[in-house]
C-alpha angles and dihedrals in degrees: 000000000000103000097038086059095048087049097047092050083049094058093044089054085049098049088051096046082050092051089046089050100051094034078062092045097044098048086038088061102043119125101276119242098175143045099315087176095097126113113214130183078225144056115286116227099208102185091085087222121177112242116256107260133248157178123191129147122264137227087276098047105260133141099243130173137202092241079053084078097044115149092031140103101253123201104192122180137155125244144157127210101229087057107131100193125003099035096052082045096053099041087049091058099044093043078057096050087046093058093038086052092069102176101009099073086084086067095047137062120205102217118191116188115196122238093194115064097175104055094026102092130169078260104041085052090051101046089048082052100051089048103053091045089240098112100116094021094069144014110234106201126208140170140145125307099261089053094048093048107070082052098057091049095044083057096040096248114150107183110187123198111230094186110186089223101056101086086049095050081047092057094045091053095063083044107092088177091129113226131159110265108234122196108266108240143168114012096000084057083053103046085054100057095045085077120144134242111211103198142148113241112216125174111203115184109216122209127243085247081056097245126134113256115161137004120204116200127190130308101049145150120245089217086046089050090039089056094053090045093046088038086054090049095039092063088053 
């Protein structure tokens, strides 16, 4: 069962990675209405698409939406703070790029949008924040499930919840051996709320007129990242 399950939650991480990849293809490759002259570190979205609209609650408990940050350089990406690998990875480097941008980062706004609704609090948001010295650098939204969800498919994001305790529960569920259900404590609570998040991490950079200009995947470089930002500021 183990395996099954580990193979079927690849598959899902694959699939999403696939959706990410042609959604950049596909918008890339749109007939261009604007300046295509520009020369990005990232991809180019040449479409000139406005950027799907929102409203979430930041770290310190606001209503905030993405309009709240027009006429400036967004960098919006999607992140959540129990993230082992590829989050840590991502705020480090635009904490980097924030610090490399001096004076431009009066001309640019750092948005983080949660992909777990249920562990990714006001104060969860806040304390991932503070750790990561980005408190007053960036807004990191959250919501429910149900608020945060029209915004990852409008950005093709696809997370997808690989719990630990999800084959067991399978497997319980075939055995009719009848037995009293007592509240899971201690390691087995821990273990269920050590879940993981798979995920792509795109970061796209949104114009001051609020269209979509560029998206950055992983690997990338922070200077490469820092040029399009200053390029994008720059045409304002």
């Amino acid at each position: 069962m183990r395996r099954t399950g580990t193979a079927t939650n690849h598959a899902k991480f694959l699939t999403a990675a696939a959706v990410l990849l042609l959604m950049t293809v596909a918008i890339a490759c749109s007939p261009v209405t604007g300046d295509s002259s520009d020369d990005f570190y990232g991809t180019t979205l040449t479409a000139n698409a406005a950027a799907p609209p929102f409203t979430l609650r930041d770290q310190f408990g606001n209503l905030t939406s993405l309009s709240d940050f027009q006429g400036k350089v967004v960098l919006l990406t999607f992140l959540y703070t129990n993230c082992p690998d590829v989050c840590p990875i991502t705020t480090n480097q635009l904490r980097e790029a924030y610090d490399s941008l001096g004076e431009t980062t009066n001309d640019i706004a750092i948005v983080a949008v949660s992909l777990d609704p249920a562990r990714d609090t006001v104060a969860a948001a806040m304390d991932y924040s503070e750790r990561w010295k980005m408190t007053d650098r960036w807004s990191y939204l959250v919501g429910t499930e149900r608020e945060l969800a029209p915004t990852w498919k409008a950005y093709y994001l696809d997370p997808t919840s690989l719990r630990p305790s999800a084959e067991s529960d399978t497997a319980a569920a075939h055995d009719l051996t009848p037995r009293p259900k007592a509240p899971k404590a201690g390691i087995d609570a821990l273990v269920q709320e050590s879940y993981l998040i798979i995920h792509s991490a795109p970061i796209y950079l949104i114009d001051r007129e609020g269209k979509m200009r560029v998206i950055i995947t992983h690997p990338f470089d922070v200077a490469g990242l820092v040029r399009d930002v200053q390029a994008l500021s720059n045409q304002g």
